[in-house]
Each structure stands twice: as C-alpha cells, then as structure tokens.
C-alpha positions as CSV (number, residue, x, y, z in Angstrom):
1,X,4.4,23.2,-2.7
2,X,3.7,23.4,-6.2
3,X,5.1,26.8,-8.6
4,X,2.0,28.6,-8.2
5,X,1.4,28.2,-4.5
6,X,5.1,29.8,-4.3
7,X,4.4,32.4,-6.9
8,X,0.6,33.1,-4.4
9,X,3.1,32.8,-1.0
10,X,5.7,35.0,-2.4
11,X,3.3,37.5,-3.9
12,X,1.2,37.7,-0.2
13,X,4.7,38.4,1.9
14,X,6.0,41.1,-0.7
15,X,2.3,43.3,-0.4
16,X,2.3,42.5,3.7
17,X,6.0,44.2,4.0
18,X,5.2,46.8,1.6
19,X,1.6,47.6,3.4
20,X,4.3,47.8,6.7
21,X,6.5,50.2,5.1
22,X,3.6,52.6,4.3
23,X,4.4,51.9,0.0
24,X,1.2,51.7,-1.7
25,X,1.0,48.2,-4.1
26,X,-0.6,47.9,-7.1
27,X,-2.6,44.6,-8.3
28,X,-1.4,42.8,-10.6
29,X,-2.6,40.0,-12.7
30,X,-0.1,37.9,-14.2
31,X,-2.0,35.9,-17.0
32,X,-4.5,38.4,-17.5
33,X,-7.9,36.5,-16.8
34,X,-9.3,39.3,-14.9
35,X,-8.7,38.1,-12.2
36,X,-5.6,39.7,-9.2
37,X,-3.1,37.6,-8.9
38,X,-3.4,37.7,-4.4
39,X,-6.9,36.4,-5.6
40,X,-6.4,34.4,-8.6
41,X,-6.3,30.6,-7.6
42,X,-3.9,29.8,-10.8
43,X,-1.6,33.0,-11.2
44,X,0.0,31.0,-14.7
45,X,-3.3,29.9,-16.8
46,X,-6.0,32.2,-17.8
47,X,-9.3,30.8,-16.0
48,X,-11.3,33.8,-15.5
49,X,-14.3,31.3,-14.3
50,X,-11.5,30.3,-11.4
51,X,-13.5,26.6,-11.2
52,X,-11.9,24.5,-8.5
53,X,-13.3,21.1,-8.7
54,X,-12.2,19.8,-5.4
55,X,-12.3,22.6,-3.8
56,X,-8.0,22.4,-2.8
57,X,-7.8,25.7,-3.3
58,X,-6.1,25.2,-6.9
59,X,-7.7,26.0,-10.0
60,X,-8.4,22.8,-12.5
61,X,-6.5,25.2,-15.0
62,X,-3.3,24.3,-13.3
63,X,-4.2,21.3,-11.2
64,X,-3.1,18.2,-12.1
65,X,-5.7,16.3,-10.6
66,X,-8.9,18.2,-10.5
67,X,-11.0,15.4,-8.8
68,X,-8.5,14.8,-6.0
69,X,-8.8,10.7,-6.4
70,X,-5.1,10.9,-6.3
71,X,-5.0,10.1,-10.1
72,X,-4.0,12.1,-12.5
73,X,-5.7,14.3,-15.2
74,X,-3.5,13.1,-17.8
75,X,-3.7,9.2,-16.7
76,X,-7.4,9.9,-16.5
77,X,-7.5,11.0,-20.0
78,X,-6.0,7.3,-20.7
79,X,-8.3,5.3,-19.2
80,X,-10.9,7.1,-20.4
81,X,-12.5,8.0,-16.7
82,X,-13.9,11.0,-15.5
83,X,-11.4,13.5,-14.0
84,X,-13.9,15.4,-12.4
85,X,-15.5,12.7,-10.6
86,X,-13.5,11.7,-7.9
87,X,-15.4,8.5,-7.8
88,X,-14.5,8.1,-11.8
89,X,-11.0,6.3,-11.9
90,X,-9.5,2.8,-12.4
91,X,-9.2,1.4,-8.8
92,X,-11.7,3.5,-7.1
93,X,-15.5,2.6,-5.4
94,X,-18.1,1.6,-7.7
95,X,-21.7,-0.7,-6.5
96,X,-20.8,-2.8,-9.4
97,X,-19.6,-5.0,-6.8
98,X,-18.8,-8.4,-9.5
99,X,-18.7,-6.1,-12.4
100,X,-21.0,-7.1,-15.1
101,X,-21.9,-3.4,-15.7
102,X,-25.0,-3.4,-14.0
103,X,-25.4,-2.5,-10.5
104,X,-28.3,-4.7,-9.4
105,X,-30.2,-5.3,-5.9
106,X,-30.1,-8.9,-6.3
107,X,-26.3,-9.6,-7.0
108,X,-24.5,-6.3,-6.0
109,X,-26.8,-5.2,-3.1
110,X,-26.5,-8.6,-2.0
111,X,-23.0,-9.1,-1.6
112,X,-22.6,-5.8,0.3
113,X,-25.6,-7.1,3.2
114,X,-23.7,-10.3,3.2
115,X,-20.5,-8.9,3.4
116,X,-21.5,-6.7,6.5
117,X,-23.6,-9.5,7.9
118,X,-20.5,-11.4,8.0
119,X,-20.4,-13.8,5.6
120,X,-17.0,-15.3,3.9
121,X,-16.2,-18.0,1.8
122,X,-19.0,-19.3,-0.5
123,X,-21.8,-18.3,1.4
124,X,-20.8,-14.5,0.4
125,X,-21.1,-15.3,-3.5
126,X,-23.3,-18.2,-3.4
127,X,-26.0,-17.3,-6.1
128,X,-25.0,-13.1,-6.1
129,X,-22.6,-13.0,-9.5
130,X,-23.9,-13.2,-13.1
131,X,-22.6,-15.3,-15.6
132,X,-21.4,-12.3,-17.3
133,X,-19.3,-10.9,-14.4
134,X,-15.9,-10.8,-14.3
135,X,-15.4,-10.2,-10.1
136,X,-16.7,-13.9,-8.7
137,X,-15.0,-15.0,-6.4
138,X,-15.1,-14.6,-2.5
139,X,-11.9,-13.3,-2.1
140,X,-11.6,-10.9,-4.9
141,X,-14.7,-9.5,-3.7
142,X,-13.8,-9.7,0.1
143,X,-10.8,-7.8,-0.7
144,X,-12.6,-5.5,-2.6
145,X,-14.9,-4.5,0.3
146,X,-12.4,-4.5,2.5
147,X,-9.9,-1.9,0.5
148,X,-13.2,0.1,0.1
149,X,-14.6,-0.4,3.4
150,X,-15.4,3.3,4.5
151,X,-17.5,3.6,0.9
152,X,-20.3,1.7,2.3
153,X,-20.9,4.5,5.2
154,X,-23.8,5.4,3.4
155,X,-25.4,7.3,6.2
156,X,-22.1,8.9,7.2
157,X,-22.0,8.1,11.2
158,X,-18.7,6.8,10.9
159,X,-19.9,3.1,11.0
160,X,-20.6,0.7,8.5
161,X,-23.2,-2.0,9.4
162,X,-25.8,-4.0,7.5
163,X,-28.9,-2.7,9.5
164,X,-28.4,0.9,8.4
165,X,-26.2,1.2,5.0
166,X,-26.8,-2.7,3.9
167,X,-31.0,-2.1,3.9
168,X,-30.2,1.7,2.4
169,X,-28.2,0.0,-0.3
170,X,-30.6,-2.5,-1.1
171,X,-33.9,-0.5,-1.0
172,X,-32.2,2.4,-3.6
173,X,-31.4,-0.7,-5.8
174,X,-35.0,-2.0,-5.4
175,X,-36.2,1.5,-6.6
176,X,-37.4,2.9,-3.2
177,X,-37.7,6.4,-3.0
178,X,-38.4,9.2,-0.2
179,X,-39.2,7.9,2.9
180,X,-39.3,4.4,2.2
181,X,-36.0,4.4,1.4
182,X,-34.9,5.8,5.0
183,X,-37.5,4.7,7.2
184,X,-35.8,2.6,10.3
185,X,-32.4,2.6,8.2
186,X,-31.0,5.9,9.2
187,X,-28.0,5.5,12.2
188,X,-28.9,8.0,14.9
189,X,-26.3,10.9,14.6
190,X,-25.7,10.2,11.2
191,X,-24.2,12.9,9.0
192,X,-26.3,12.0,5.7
193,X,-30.0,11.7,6.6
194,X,-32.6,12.7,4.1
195,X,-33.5,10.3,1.3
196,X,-32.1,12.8,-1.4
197,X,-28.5,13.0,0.4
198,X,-28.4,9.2,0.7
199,X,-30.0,8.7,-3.0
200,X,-27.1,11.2,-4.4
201,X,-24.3,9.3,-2.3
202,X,-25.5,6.2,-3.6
203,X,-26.0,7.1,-7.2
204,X,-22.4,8.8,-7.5
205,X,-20.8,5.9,-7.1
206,X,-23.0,3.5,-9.6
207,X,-22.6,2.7,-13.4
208,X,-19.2,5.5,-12.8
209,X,-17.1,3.4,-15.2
210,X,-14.3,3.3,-12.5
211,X,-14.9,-0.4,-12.0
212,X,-13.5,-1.9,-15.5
213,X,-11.4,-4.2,-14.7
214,X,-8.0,-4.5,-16.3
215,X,-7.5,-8.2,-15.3
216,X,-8.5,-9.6,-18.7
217,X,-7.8,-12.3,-20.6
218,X,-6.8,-10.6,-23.7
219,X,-4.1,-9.5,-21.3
220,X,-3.4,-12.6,-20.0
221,X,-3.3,-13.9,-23.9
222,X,-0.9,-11.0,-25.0
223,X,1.3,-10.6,-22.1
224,X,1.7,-14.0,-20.8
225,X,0.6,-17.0,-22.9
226,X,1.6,-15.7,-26.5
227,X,5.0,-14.8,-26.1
228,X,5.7,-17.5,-23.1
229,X,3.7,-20.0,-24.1
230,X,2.4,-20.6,-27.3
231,X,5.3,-21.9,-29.7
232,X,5.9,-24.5,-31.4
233,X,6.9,-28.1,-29.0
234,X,5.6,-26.1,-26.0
235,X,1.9,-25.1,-26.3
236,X,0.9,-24.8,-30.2
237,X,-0.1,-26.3,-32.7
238,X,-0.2,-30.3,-32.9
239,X,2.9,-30.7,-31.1
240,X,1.5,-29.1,-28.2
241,X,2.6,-31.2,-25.3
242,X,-0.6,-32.8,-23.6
243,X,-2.3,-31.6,-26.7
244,X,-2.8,-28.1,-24.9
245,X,-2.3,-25.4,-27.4
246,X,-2.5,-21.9,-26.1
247,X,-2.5,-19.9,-29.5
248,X,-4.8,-16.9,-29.7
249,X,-8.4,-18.4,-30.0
250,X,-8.0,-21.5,-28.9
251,X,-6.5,-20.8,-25.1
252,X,-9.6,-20.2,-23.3
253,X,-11.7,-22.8,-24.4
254,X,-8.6,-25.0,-23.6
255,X,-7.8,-23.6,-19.9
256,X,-10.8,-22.7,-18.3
257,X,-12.7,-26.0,-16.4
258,X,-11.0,-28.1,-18.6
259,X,-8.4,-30.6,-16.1
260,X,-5.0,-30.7,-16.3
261,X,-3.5,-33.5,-18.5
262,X,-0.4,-34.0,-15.7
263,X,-2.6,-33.5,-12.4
264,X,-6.8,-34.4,-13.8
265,X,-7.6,-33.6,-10.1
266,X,-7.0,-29.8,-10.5
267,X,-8.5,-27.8,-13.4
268,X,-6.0,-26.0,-15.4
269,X,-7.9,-22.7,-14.6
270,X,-10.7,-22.7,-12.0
271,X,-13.3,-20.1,-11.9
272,X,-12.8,-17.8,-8.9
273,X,-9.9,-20.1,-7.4
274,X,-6.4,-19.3,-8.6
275,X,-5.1,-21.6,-5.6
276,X,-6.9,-24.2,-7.1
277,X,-5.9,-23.3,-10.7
278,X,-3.0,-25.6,-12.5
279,X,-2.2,-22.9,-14.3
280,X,-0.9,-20.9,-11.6
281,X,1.2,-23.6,-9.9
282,X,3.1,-24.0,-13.0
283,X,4.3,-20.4,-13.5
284,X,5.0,-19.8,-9.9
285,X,5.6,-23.2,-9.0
286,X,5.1,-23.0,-5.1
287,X,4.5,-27.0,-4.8
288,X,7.2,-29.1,-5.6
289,X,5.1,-31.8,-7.0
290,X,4.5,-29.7,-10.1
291,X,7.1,-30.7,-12.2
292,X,9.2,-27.7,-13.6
293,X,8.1,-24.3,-13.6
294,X,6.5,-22.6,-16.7
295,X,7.5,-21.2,-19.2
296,X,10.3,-24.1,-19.7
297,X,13.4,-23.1,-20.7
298,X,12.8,-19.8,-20.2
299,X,13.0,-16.7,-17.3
300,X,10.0,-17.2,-14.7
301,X,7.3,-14.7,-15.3
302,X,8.4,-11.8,-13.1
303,X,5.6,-11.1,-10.4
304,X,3.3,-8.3,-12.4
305,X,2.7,-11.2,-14.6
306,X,2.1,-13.5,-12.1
307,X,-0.5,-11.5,-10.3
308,X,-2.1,-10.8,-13.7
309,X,-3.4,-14.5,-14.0
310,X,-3.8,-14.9,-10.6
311,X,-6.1,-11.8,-10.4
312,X,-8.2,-12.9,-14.0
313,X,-8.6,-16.0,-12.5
314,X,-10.0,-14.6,-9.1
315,X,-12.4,-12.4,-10.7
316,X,-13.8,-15.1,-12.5
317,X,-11.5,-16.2,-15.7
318,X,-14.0,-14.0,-17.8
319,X,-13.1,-14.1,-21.5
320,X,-13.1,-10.3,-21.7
C-alpha cells in the first residue's frame, strides 16, 4: 500500500468512528486542489482535474506508472515512450511484428496468419521481413508471438485463431473499413464486435514506438567488440589475427555473411541464426571444437553480453 492509500485508509476509519460517536467531522483537503481529501484520489499533489489514467484508483499526480504497463513514468521518460499509453513501452505489443517501422499487410499481417495457422521454422518468415528489418528470424519472432500471445485476441472471445483475428488483422492492414472489415471474421460471443472497436484495438497497438529494439549493433560495437575485441594482436588493425579487424567501422562489413577464417563452413555472424553464427560459439564456447573461448586472455563475457549478440543476431544482425 503506497503513502497515500494509507493517508485515504486512515483518513476513512478516523470519520467512520467519529460519525459513531455522534462528533461532527469537518473536510479537509490536505494539498488544497479543491478537492476533499475522503474524495481526492492523491491527498499529497494538487490535481484538481483528479485524471487517473488507468483508472487504479490513483491519481497520475502521484502514480508512478500512470499507464499501468508495469513500467515506470520516470523509465518512460528515458526511453522516450509514451507513459500514458499502456501499449507505449520498450518490451510491450506493437504489429510491427519484424520492426522496420512500418506495420504492413504483406510482412506484418502475414507473419501473425502464419503464426496462428501454425507455421514454424522458415516457412513462418519465408518472404514476410524487409530488408530493412531488424526482427527476421523465425525464432525471434516465434518468441515474440508467443510472449505476446493474448495481444492478437483482437475480437476479445478469449481465443486467438487465424480465421477470426488473423483475417481482422490483415483486412485493417489492407485498408478495409466498416463491414468489410468484420464480415465472417467476428468469433461468436466475442467481446469486441463492431468495426470501430476492432479498428481502435488494432490501431492502438501500431506505429506505438514500443517496438524499438535495443538489440543493436552499435551496442554490440560498444559493449562487446570494442573493449573485448578490438586491440591491437587480437582484432585490429593489420595484426588482426585471420585479418579480422573489429574496430568501429570496419566490424560489420567484416562479421556479417562473411565465413569464418578457422571454421569457412559457418559464417562468422549469420542473419537470423545465432546457432549458426561463429561469433557466438567463440564467446560462449559451448562446442569444444572451437578452439579457446573469446575474448582471449581475458574474463568470458558475463551472460547480459552474451544474450546481446545472440539476440542482434536473431533479429537479423541489422546495422542499426
């Protein structure tokens, strides 16, 4: 219970035993909004307009997290998201399914009929991600779905299924509008029925800027490869050993599809495949056939770092 649900608690039992004892209570209104404290829902900030966001019964003037997405105002502020959108918020549901910051019917809308048809592996992303996109692999985006599963109830009837929210999905993305967007794709006993509920359901949760992604390779440059990597007889400049020099500017165009001078079956970093990525065998070395485990001479990454590269690479090894 926060300070001002005690001070509202408190404030409720003193007037009910004073009402009981026959003593007559005057209002009082602590921070002088206008409002009485037994009615004010934020007894220590002045919000005379008493807004409540998400409704908890809290006033934003004292809520930490006016959205209710479970992440902070103040982080909010941070990242830049919207903290009165609870869809707004690194980590939460956007339809920018392989983030390329466009929420299209041919790639995004796609991938969410596939997924709910069933389909895994390649023949989930197979022709559905742009060039541009920085979530392309199958099971970054399976796992993506999955974590955000009840999101794509977009009829509300406690059931998600490709029939019903897949076609509603796809036909707002293709533009349809009114009853050609709900005809034959509404669940029976569905919550969310009408072609303006599903349209705003849909439309709150595209373009929200809650998708950006913060697997990136300037990450993986600054975190990882510069201070691990890139010095002088390890991995820069012409003493780089098997001529692979990881310095800012020149590490992408030297990891990603290029094969690995000690094992030319397996690219260094693979597009979408961190399994299958050279890279990540070295700094976690997990088979033995490796050789020593990267950075040499040094402390292993710790696992943050690990799953930094591993997750850039899954979402497609984007230089972002």
């Amino acid at each position: 219970m926060t300070p001002d649900e005690m001070d509202r608690a408190l404030y409720t039992l003193l007037l009910s035993l004073t009402i009981m004892v026959g003593t007559v209570v005057y209002a009082v209104d602590g921070d002088g909004d206008g409002i009485d404290d037994p009615a004010d829902n934020c007894v220590t900030a002045v919000n005379p307009n008493q807004l409540d966001t998400d409704a908890d019964g809290l006033g934003d003037a004292c809520d930490e997290d006016d959205d209710n997405d479970e992440v902070s105002d103040e982080q909010e502020a941070d990242d830049g998201t919207d903290p009165l959108n609870q869809y707004s918020c690194d980590g939460c549901f956007d339809f920018d399914i392989d983030i390329d910051d466009e929420t299209s019917a041919l790639t995004d809308g796609l991938l969410v009929l596939r997924y709910l048809f069933g389909f895994s592996g390649t023949t989930l992303v197979d022709e559905t991600t742009t060039t541009s996109a920085a979530r392309t692999g199958a099971t970054s985006i399976t796992s993506y779905l999955e974590t955000h599963n009840a999101q794509l109830d977009i009829d509300d009837d406690n059931q998600v299924d490709a029939l019903t929210d897949g076609l509603l999905l796809l036909r707002y993305l293709f533009g349809f509008e009114g009853a050609t967007l709900i005809e034959g794709a509404v669940a029976v006993g569905a919550a969310r029925t009408t072609a303006a509920e599903i349209s705003s359901y849909v439309r709150s949760r595209v373009d929200t800027g809650s998708n950006a992604t913060q697997n990136t390779f300037s990450r993986v440059q600054n975190l990882v490869l510069t201070p691990s990597c890139a010095s002088v007889n390890c991995h820069k400049g012409s003493s780089s050993q098997y001529g692979l020099d990881l310095s800012s500017g020149l590490a992408y165009s030297n990891l990603v599809n290029v094969p690995s001078g000690q094992m030319p079956a397996l690219n260094l970093v693979t597009r979408g495949n961190p399994n299958q990525s050279y890279l990540v065998q070295k700094i976690e070395r997990n088979a033995p056939d490796v050789g020593q485990q990267m950075p040499l001479n040094g402390q292993p990454l710790n696992t943050d770092l690990q799953q930094l590269v591993r997750n850039w690479i899954a979402e497609g090894a984007k230089n972002n």
